[in-house]
C-alpha positions as CSV (number, residue, x, y, z in Angstrom):
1,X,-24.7,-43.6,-35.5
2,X,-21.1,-42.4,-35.3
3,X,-22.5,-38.9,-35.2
4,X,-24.4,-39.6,-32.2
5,X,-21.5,-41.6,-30.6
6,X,-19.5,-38.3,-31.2
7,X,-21.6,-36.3,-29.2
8,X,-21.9,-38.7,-26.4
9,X,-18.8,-39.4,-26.1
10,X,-17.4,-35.3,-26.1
11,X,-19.9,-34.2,-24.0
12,X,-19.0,-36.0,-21.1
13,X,-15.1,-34.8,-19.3
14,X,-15.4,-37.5,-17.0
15,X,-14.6,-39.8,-19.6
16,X,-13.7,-37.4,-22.5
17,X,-10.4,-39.1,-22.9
18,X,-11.4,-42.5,-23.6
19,X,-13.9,-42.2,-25.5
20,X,-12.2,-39.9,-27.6
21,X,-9.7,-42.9,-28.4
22,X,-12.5,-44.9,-29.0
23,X,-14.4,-43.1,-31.2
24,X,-11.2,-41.9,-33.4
25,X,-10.2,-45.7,-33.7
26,X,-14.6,-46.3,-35.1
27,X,-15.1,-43.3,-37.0
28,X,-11.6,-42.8,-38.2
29,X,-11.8,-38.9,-38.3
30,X,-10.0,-37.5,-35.2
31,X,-6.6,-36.3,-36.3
32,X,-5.5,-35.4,-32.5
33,X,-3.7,-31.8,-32.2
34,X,-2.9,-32.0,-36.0
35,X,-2.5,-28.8,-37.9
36,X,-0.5,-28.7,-41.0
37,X,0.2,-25.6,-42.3
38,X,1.8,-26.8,-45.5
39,X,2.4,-23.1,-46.7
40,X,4.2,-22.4,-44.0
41,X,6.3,-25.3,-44.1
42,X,7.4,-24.7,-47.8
43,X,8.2,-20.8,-46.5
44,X,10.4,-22.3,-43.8
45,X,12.5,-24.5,-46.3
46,X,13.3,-22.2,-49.1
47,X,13.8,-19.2,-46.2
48,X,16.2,-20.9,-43.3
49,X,17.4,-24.2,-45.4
50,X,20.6,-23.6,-47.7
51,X,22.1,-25.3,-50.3
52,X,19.6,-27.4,-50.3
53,X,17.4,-27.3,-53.4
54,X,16.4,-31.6,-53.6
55,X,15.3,-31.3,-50.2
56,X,12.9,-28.2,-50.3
57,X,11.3,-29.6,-53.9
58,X,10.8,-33.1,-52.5
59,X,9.9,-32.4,-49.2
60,X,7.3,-29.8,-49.9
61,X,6.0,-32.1,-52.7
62,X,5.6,-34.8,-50.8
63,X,4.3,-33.8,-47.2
64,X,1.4,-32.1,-49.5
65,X,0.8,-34.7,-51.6
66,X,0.6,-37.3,-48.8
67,X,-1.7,-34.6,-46.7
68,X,-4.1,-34.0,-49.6
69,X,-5.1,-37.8,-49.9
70,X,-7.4,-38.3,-47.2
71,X,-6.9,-41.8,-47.3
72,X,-3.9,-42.7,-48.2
73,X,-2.6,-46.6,-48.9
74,X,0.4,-46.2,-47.0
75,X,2.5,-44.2,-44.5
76,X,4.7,-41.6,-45.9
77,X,8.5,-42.4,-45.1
78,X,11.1,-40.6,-45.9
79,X,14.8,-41.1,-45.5
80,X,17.4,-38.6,-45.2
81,X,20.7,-38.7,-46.0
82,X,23.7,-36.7,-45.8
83,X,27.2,-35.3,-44.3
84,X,26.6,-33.7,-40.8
85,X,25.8,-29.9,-40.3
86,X,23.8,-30.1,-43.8
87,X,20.1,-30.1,-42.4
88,X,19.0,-33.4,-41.8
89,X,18.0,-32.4,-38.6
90,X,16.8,-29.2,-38.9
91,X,14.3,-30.3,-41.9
92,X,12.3,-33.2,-39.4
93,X,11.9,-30.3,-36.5
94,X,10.7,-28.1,-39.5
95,X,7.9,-30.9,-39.8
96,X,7.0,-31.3,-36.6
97,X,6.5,-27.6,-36.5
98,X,4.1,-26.6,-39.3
99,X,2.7,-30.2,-38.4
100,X,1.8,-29.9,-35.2
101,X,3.1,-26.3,-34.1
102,X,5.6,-27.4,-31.4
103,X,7.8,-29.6,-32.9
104,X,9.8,-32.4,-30.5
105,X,7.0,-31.3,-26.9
106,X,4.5,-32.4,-29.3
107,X,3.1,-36.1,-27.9
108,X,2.3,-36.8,-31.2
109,X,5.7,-36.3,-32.5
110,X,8.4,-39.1,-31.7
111,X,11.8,-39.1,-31.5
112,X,14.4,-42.0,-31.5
113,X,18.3,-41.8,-31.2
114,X,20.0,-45.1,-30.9
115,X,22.8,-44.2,-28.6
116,X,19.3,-43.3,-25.9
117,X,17.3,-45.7,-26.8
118,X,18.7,-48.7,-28.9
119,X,22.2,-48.7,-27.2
120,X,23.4,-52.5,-27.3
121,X,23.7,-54.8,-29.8
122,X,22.9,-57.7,-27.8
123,X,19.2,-56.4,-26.3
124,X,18.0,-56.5,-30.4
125,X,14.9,-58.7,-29.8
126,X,14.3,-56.9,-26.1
127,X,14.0,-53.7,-28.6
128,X,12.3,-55.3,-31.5
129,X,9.7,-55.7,-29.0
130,X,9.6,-52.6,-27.6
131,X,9.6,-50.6,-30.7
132,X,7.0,-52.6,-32.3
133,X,4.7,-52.2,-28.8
134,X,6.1,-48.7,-28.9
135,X,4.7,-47.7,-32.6
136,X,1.6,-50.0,-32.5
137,X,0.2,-48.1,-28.8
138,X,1.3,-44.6,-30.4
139,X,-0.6,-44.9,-33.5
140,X,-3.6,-46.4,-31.7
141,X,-3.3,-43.1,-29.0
142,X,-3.0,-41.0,-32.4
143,X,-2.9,-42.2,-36.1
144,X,-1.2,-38.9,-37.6
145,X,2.1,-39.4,-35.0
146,X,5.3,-38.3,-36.3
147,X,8.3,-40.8,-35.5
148,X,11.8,-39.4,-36.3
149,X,14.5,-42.0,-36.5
150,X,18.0,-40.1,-35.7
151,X,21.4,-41.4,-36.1
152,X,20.1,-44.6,-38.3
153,X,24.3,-45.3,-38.7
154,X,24.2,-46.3,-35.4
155,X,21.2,-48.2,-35.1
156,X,21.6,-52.3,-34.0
157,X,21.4,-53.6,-37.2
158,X,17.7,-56.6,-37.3
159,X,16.0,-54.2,-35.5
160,X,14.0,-51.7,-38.0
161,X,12.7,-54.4,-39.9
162,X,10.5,-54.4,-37.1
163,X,8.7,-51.7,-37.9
164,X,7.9,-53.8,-42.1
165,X,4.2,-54.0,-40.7
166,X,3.7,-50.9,-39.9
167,X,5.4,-49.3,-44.1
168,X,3.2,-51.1,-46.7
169,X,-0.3,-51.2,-48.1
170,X,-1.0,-55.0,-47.3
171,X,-0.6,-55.2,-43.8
172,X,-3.3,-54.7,-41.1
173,X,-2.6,-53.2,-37.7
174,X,-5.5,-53.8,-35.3
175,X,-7.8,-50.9,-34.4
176,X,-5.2,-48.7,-36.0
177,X,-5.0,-46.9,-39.0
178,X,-1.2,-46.5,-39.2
179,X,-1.6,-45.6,-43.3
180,X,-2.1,-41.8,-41.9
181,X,1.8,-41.5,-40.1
182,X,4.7,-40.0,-41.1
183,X,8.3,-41.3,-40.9
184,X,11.7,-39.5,-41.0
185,X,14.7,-42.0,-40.8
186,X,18.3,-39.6,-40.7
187,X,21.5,-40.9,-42.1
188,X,25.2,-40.2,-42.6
189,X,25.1,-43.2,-44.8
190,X,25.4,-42.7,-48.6
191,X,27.0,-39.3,-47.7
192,X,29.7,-41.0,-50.2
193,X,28.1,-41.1,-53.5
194,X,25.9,-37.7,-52.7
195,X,29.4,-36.4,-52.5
196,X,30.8,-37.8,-55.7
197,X,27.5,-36.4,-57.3
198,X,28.1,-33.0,-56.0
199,X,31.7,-33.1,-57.0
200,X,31.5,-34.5,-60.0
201,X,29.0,-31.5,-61.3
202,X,31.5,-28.8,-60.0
203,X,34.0,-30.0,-61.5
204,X,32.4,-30.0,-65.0
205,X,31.1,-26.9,-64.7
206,X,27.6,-27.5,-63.9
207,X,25.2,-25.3,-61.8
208,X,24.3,-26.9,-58.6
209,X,20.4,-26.7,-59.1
210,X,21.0,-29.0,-62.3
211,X,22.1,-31.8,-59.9
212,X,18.2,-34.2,-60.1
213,X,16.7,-36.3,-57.7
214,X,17.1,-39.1,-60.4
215,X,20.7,-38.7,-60.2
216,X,20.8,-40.2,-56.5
217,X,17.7,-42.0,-56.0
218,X,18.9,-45.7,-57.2
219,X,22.4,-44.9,-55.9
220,X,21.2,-43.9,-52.6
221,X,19.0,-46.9,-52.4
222,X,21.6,-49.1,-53.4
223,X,24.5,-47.4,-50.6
224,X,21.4,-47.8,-47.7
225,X,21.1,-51.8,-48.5
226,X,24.7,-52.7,-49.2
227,X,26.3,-50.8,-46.5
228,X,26.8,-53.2,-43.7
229,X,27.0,-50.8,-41.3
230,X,23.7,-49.5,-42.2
231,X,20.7,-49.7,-40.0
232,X,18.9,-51.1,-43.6
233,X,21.9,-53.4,-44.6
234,X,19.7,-56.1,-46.3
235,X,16.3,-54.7,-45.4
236,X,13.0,-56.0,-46.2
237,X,12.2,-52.1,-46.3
238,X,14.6,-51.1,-49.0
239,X,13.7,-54.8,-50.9
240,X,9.8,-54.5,-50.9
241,X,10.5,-50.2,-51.7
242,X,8.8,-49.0,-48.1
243,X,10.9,-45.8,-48.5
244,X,8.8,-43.3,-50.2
245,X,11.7,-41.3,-51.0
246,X,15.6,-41.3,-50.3
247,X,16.4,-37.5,-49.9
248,X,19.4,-36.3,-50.5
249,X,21.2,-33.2,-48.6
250,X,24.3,-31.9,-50.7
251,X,27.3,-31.1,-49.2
252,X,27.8,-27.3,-48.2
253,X,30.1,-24.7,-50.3
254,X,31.6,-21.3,-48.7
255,X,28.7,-19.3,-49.8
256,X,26.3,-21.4,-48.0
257,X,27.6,-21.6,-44.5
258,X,28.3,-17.9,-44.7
259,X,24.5,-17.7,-45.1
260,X,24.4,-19.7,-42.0
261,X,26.3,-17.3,-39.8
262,X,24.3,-14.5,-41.4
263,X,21.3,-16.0,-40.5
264,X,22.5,-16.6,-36.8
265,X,24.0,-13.7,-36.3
266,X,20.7,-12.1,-37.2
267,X,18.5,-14.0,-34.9
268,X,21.2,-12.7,-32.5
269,X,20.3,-9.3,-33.5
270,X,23.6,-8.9,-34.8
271,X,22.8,-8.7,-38.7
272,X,25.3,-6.0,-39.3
273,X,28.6,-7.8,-38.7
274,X,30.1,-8.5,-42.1
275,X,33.6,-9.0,-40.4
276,X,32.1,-12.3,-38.5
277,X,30.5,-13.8,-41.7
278,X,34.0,-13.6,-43.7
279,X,35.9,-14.3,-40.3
280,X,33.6,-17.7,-40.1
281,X,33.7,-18.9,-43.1
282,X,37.2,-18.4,-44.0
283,X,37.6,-20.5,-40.6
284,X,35.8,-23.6,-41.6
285,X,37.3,-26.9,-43.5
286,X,36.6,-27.2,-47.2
287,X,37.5,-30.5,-49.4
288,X,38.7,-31.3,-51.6
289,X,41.7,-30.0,-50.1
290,X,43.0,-28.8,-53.8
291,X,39.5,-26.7,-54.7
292,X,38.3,-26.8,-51.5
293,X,34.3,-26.7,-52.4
294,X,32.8,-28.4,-49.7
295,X,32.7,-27.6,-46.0
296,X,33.5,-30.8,-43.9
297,X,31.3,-29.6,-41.6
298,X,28.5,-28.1,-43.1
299,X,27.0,-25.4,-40.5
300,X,27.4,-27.9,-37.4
301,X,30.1,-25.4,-36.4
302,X,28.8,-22.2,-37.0
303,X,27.3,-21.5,-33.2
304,X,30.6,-22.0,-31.7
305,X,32.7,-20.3,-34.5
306,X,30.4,-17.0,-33.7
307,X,30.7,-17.2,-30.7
308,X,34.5,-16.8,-31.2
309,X,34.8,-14.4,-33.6
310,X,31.8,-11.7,-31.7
C-alpha cells in the first residue's frame, strides 16, 4: 500500500509537497535532503580540528553509530563543552556539512543562540512555547533535522527542559518520529574542570592523548547540573541521562594555534610564511602565567592576529 501511496503521491507536482510530508510521516522512510558522508566527516576532524583528540574519537564514533541503526530508540545529543576558540563551533558546522552538504542554509539544520532568540529572562514560558512548537513542526517537516544549541551559558535558565519530550525513548511525539534527530548543545561551562584535567596531566608529565573520555565524563556531568548559571542547572536532562555524551574540547597549547595560523594562512594562499606562524603565536596569551601552556584564547584570535602580522 505505502508503495502505491509513494508513487501517487511523487508523481503529481501540484501537490508534490504535501504529500511528500504525508507520506514520510506513514511510511517513515523519507530522510529529506539527508546525505551523510560519515568518511568525510571523520577526514574533516582529524585534518582541520587541532588539539583535539576526545572530540574526533567520540564524535566520529558516535554520529556513525547513531547513523548505522536504522531505528534508533532515541535522538542522539551531544553536548559540547569547552574554553572559547577551541572548536566547539567549528565541529557542529562540520556536521551539518558531511550531513547535509551545506551546513547552517541547510532547512534541515537549526540553529539557536540565546542572545537572538531567547534574550529575556522574563519571556521563559512565551519561549518554552515556542521552542517546543518550534522542534515539534520541524521534526514533523523533516525527522533527520539538526538543531544546534549555541551559547547554552547564556540560555534563560527553565527553558530547555522543554525540549525532555523530545530526548528519551518513552515519550511519543505525534505523527513524528523525532528518535531520528540530532542535537548539539555548546558550552563554556565545565571549561573549569576540563582545564584542571588538562593541567594536571602536563604537569605530571603525561602525553596529552593519554588524557580519557572517562576522566571528564562524570565531572562534566556533574559541573553542567550544579552550575547555577547553566542552562541545565538542575535539569531533568542531565537527571534522567538524555545527553548521549558530554564532549570535552581541551584547552589549546602553542603548537596548536600555530597550526591554526598555518592552516589559515594556507587557505589564504599564503602557506610559505613561517615569520607569521612564529609572529602569531608568540603574540597570543598562555596560562598558567608561570608555564604558560594554554592559550586563553584558543584560535578565536588567529584571523585578526594575521591579518596584523601579513
Amino acid at each position: 500500500m505505502l508503495a502505491v501511496l509513494s508513487v501517487l503521491f511523487f508523481c503529481f507536482n501540484p501537490v508534490l509537497c504535501v504529500f511528500q510530508r504525508l507520506y514520510c510521516s506513514i511510511s517513515d522512510s523519507c530522510d529529506c535532503d539527508f546525505k551523510p558522508n560519515i568518511r568525510d566527516l571523520e577526514w574533516d576532524l582529524y585534518k582541520n580540528v587541532f588539539g583535539q583528540h576526545l572530540v574526533q574519537d567520540v564524535v566520529s564514533e558516535e554520529v556513525a553509530r547513531f547513523l548505522q541503526n536504522k531505528s534508533p530508540d532515541r535522538p542522539l545529543v551531544l553536548s559540547f563543552h569547552g574554553s572559547s576558540g577551541t572548536g566547539k563551533t567549528m565541529v557542529s558546522s562540520m556536521l551539518g556539512n558531511h550531513l547535509y552538504g551545506s551546513a547552517m542554509s541547510s532547512p534541515y539544520v537549526h540553529q539557536f543562540i540565546p542572545t537572538l532568540h531567547f534574550p529575556s529572562a522574563q519571556r521563559v514560558n512565551r519561549y518554552r512555547n515556542e521552542l517546543r512548537s518550534w522542534v515539534q513542526g520541524n521534526l514533523t517537516e523533516c525527522a533527520r533535522s539538526v538543531f544546534i544549541f549555541d551559547e547554552m551559558e547564556k540560555m534563560p535558565p527553565g527553558l530547555i527542559d522543554v525540549l525532555e519530550p523530545f530526548l528519551g525513548p518513552s515519550h511519543i511525539v505525534f505523527r513524528t518520529n523525532y528518535r531520528k534527530a540530532i542535537y548539539v548543545f555548546i558550552s563554556t561551562t565545565g571549561q573549569e574542570v576540563i582545564y584542571k584535567v588538562a593541567l594536571e596531566n602536563r604537569q605530571a608529565g603525561r602525553e596529552r592523548e593519554e588524557i580519557e573520555l572517562m576522566d571528564l565524563q562524570d565531572a562534566l556531568r556533574e559541573a553542567v547540573y550544579s552550575d547555577n548559571t547553566s542552562a541545565f542547572f538542575q535539569s531533568s536532562i542531565i537527571q534522567q541521562n538524555l545527553i548521549t555524551r558530554f564532549v570535552p574540547f581541551l584547552p589549546l597549547t602553542r603548537c596548536h594555534v600555530q597550526r591554526c595560523v598555518r592552516s589559515q594562512l594556507c587557505q589564504r594562499g599564503s602557506c610559505s610564511r613561517h615569520d607569521v606562524v612564529e609572529a602569531v603565536g608568540g603574540d597570543m596569551q598562555y596560562s598558567p602565567v608561570q608555564d604558560q601552556y594554554f592559550s586563553t584564547t584558543g584560535c578565536k584570535a588567529v584571523p585578526a592576529k594575521i591579518n596584523f602580522f601579513l
